[in-house]
N, C-alpha and C positions, 0 to 999 in steps of 0.2 A: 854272245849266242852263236849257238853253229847248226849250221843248215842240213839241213838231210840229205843223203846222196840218192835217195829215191825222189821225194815229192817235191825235196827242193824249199821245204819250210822252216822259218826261224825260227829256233823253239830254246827256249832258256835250260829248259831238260833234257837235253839231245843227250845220248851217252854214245860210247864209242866201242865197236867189238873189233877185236883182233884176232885176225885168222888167218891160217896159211903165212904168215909174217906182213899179210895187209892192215894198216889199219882200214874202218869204216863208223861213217858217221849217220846215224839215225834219230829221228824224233821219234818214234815207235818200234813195239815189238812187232806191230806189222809189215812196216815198212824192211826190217831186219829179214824177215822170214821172206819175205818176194825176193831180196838182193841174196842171198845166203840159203834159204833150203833148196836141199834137192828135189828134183820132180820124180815124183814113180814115174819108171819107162813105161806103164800099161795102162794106168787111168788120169795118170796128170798131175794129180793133186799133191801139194807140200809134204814129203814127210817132218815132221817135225816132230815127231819119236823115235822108238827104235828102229823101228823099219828094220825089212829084211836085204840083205845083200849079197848078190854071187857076180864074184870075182870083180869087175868095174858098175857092175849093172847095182842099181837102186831101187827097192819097190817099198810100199807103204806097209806092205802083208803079204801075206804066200800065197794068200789066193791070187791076188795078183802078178807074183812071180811066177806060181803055175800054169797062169794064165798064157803067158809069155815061154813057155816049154821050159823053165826048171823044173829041177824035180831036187828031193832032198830038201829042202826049205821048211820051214816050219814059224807059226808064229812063237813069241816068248809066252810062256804059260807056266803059272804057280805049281809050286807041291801043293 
């Protein structure tokens, strides 16, 4: 069994993500998503979609990049 590197719990299920050339060991998708998503710089919250991005900056949506003085941003939207 391998332990989580968030809660710290032994779990026969743990799997492992590899990013940036680290590995990282998890018992959840949530526990992954606290150690590994980005924060929007304007309300906080995980992106863990596409989110929008200008240049180093990370946001959830363009409202909230606009909110933040970008401009040109735009969410992802269908034909």
């Amino acid at each position: 069994m391998a332990a989580c590197e968030v809660c710290g719990n032994e779990y026969e299920r743990a799997f492992e993500v590899r990013m940036a050339g680290q590995s990282h060991t998890f018992d959840s998708f949530e526990c992954a998503i606290h150690r590994l998503a980005p924060s929007c710089e304007h309300c906080g919250c995980r992106v863990i979609g596409h989110g929008v991005e200008a240049g180093e900056h990370v946001f959830c949506c363009a409202h909230c990049a606009v909110a933040e003085g970008q401009t040109g941003l735009r969410d992802h939207v269908s034909a």
